[in-house]
N, C-alpha and C positions, 0 to 999 in steps of 0.2 A: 356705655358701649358704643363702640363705631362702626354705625353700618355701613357705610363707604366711606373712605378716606384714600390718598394717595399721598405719595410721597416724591418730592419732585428735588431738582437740582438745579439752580439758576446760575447762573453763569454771570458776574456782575463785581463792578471791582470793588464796591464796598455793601459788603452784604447784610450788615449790620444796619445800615440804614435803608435798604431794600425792605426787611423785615419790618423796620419802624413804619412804612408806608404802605405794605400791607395791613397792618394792624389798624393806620388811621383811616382805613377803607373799611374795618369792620369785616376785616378777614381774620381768621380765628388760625393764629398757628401753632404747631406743636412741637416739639423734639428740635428744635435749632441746632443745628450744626454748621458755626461760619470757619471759613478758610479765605486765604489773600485770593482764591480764584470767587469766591462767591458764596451758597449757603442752600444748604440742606434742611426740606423743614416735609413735617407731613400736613397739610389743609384738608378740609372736607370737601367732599367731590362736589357738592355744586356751587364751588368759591373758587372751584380750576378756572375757568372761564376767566372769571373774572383777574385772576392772578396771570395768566395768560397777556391780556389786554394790558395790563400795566406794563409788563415785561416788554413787549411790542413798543411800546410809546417811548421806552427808556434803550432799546435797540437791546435787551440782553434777551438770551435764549434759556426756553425752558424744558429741560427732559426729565422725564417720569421715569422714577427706578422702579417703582413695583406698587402696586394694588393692593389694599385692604380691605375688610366688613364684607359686604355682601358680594359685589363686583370681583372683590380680588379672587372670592371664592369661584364666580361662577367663568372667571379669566382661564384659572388655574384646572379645573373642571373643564374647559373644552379643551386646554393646551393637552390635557391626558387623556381626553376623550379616545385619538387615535388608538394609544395602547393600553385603553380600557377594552374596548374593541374585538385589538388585535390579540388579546388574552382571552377575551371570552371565546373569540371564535378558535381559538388555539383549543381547548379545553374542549368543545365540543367535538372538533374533528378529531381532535383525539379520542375523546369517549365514542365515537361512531366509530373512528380507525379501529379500537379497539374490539370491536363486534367481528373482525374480518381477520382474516388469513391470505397473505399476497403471495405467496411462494409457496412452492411444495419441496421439499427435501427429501432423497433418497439414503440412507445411513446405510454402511455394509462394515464390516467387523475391520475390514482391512481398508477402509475409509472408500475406496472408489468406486465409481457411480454406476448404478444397477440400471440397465438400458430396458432389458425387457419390462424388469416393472417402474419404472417411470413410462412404458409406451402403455403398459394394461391400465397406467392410471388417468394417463390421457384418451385412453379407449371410455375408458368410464366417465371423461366429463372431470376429474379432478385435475383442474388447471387453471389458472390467472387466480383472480380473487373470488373469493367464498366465502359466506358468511358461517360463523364458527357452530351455530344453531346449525346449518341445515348438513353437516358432517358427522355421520354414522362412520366412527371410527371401528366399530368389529364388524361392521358390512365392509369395509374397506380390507380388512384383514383378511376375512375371509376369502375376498375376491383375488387376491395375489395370493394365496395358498390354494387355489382351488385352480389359477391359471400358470403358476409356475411349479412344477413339481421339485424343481432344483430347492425350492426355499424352503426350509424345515419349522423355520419361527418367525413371528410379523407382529412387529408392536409400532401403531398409530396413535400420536399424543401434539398437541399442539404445544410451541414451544414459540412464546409472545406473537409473533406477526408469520409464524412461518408454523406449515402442516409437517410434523415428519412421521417418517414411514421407515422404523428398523427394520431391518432385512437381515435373518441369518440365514447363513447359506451352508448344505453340505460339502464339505471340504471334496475338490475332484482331484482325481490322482496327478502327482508332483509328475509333468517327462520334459520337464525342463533337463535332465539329464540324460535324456536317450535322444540318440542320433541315427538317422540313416549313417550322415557321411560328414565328416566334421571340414569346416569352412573358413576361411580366415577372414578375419573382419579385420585388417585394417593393412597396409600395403607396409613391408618390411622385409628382413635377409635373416632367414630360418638360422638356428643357434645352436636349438638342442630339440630332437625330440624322440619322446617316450609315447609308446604304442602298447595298450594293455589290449584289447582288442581291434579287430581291422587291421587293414594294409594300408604302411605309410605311401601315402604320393608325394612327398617331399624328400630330401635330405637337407644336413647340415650345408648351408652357403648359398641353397635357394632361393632366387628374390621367388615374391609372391604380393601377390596384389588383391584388391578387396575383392571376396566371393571367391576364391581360386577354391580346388579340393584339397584337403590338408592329408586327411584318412580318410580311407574307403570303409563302407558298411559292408565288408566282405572277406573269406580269408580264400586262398588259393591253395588247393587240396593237388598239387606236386609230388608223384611218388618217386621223380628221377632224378632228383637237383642234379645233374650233372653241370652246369655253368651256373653264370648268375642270371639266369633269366627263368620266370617260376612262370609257366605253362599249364593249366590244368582247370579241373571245373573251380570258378567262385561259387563260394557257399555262403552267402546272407548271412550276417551278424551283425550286430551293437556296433559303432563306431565309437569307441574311447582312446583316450589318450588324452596327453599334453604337448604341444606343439607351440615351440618360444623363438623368439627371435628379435631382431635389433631395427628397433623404429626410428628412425629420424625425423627431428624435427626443426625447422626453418623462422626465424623471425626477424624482420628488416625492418627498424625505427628509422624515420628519420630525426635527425637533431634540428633542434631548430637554432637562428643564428643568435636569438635571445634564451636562453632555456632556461624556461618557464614551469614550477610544480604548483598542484593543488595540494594546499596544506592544510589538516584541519586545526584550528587557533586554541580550539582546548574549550571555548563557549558555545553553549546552548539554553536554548527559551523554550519552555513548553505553555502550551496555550489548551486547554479544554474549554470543548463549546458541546451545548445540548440540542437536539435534534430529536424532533415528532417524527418517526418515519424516517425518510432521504429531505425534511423541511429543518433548516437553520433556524432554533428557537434563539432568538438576540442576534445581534452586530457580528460580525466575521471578524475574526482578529486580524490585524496586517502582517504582511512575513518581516522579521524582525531584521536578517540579515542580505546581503545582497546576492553570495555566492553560498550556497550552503547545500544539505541535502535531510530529507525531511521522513521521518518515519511519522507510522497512523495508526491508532490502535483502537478499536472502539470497546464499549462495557455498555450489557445492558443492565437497567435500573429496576428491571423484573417487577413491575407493577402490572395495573390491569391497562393503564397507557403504553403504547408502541415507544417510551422514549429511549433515549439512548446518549451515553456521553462518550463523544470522540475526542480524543487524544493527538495533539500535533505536536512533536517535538524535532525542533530544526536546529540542527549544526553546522556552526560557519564554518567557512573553508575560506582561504582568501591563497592569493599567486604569489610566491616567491621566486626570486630570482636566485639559479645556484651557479656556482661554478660547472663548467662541464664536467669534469672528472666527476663530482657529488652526482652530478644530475644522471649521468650514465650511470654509477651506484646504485641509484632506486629505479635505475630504469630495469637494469640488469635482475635487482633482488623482487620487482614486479613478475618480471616474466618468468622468473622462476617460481614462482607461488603462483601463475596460472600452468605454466607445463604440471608442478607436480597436483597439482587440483585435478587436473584431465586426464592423471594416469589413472591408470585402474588398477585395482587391487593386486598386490604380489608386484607390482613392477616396482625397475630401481632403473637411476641415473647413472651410466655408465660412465658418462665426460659428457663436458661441455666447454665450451670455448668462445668468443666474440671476436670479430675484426669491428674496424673504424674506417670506412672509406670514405673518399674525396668525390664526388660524382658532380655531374655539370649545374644540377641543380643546387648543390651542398654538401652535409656531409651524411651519411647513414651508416647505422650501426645494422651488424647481421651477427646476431645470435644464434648457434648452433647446440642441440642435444642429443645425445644417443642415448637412447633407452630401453632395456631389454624387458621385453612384457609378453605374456602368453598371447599366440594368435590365434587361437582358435575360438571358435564360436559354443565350446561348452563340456560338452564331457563331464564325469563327475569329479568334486574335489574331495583328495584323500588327503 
């Protein structure tokens, strides 16, 4: 057995007689490997030295590829020392993270965030981090049903590194459909409108502008219509109706004198890395490409450890050069997939049209749309 040995590499033009004069020094060699640069052999570690000195006298150099017996053991043993270390203390602070709750989460049936009781729960001291022992999940429950009367049902359950807190709420009555007085939200030239209750204050051809009055929450009790003008007590009512008309819309690119698109190449890399917490367990991956765009998705691993695997997957893009005419193309079928993105519901594209001008700086393109879309701020839909 060899309790230390090494294994070295001598640098020497004929290695075969190198070896011989080792040996007649009463150095014990093993495994010979000669090449025209020189020779590979493993010695025992207290016959380095000496092997050394020879090497010196004869001008050749000698490097050690690797350690064996007892030495190599205890080489290799501190080179892993660091991430013996860095694993055991990983483990622990996960087992201690795991005693704790760092967040608090509020859940509501219709997903968004319950203000009063996340303040009753910072009134009570449930906030930052807490250890999972010292949380009275039905003292908890209690306490938002005892301070909110709106909440009908309260379920507290810890869910890996975060408290949460379901919240059912009794449903309050729908007046998103009831109006004093109906309002136009967004500036355009009135089209058509229908009046189920209330007094129109517009007509067909009207421009109007954001917040103007559409319809009145009121009817005009007239027992003489003699002309067109209706005189007489307002009597309070519901504001309903539908109120449409013709929105315009403006968009000025400029071209540039290279035209230049981001294209995606059809390639992508996905990379997962493990994480204690918000702590990167291993190396970080590099971003693979230069121009790209990157989605993130994380999974937990549902143990009694905080860990977690995130998800990176990056998509290259890289610039192509188009023809003008292509390049207006996707300019054009871009802006149209954001106009129709930003209409609202029930509206349509009535025309649309582009110029190409010549301006002192270059050239720019001016997109025009007309769009016929309800203006009013609500009323109910029939």
């Amino acid at each position: 057995m060899k309790y230390s040995s090494v294994k070295v590499k001598v640098d020497c033009t004929n290695g075969s007689r190198f070896v011989s004069l080792l040996i007649a020094n009463n150095i014990k060699v093993n495994n010979v490997e000669l090449s025209e640069n020189g020779a590979i052999l493993i010695i025992n570690d207290n016959d380095y030295i000496k092997l050394v000195s020879i090497a010196d006298e004869l001008a050749f150099k000698v490097k050690i590829i690797s350690n064996y017996g007892i030495k190599g053991i205890i080489k290799k043993s501190l080179i892993s020392l660091p991430y013996v270390v860095t694993l055991c203390v990983t483990v622990i602070m996960g087992f201690i993270g795991s005693l704790f709750v760092y967040d608090v989460r509020v859940i509501t049936a219709n997903g968004n965030s319950n203000y009063a009781v996340e303040k009753i729960l910072v009134d009570n001291g449930i906030v930052g981090v807490m250890s999972k022992i010292s949380i009275d999940k039905k003292h908890l429950e209690q306490i938002v049903l005892d301070n909110i009367p709106e909440v009908n049902f309260v379920t507290v359950y810890i869910d890996g590194i975060s408290l949460c807190v379901n919240v059912v709420q009794s449903e309050l009555p729908d007046s998103s459909g009831s109006h004093d007085t109906l309002v136009s939200t967004t500036e355009g030239i009135v089209s058509r409108v229908m009046v189920r209750s209330g007094t129109p204050l517009v007509k067909e051809g009207d421009r109007v502008s954001v917040g103007d009055e559409l319809i009145a929450g009121y009817h005009i009790c007239d027992n003489t219509p003699t002309d067109d003008i209706e005189e007489g007590e307002k009597v309070p009512c519901e504001a309903d109706g539908e109120v449409y008309g013709t929105v315009y819309h403006h968009k000025r690119i400029v071209i540039p004198e290279k035209t230049l698109y981001i294209q995606y190449t059809g390639n992508k890399k996905t990379y997962t890395e493990l994480f204690l917490g918000n702590m990167r367990v291993g190396k970080a991956h590099s971003v693979p490409f230069n121009q790209y765009q990157v989605a993130r998705s994380e999974e937990k691993t549902y143990n009694l450890l905080p860990f977690k695997y995130v998800t990176y997957t990056y998509y290259e893009y890289k610039q192509v050069v188009l023809e003008k005419s292509i390049y207006i193309e996707k300019v054009l079928s871009d802006i149209n997939k954001e106009i129709s993105s930003e209409m609202p519901a029930g509206a349509r594209i009535i025309s649309s049209h582009h110029e190409l001008k010549g301006v002192s700086t270059g050239e720019v393109l001016d997109v025009f749309y007309e769009v016929e879309q309800r203006l009013d701020n609500g009323g109910f839909d029939y």
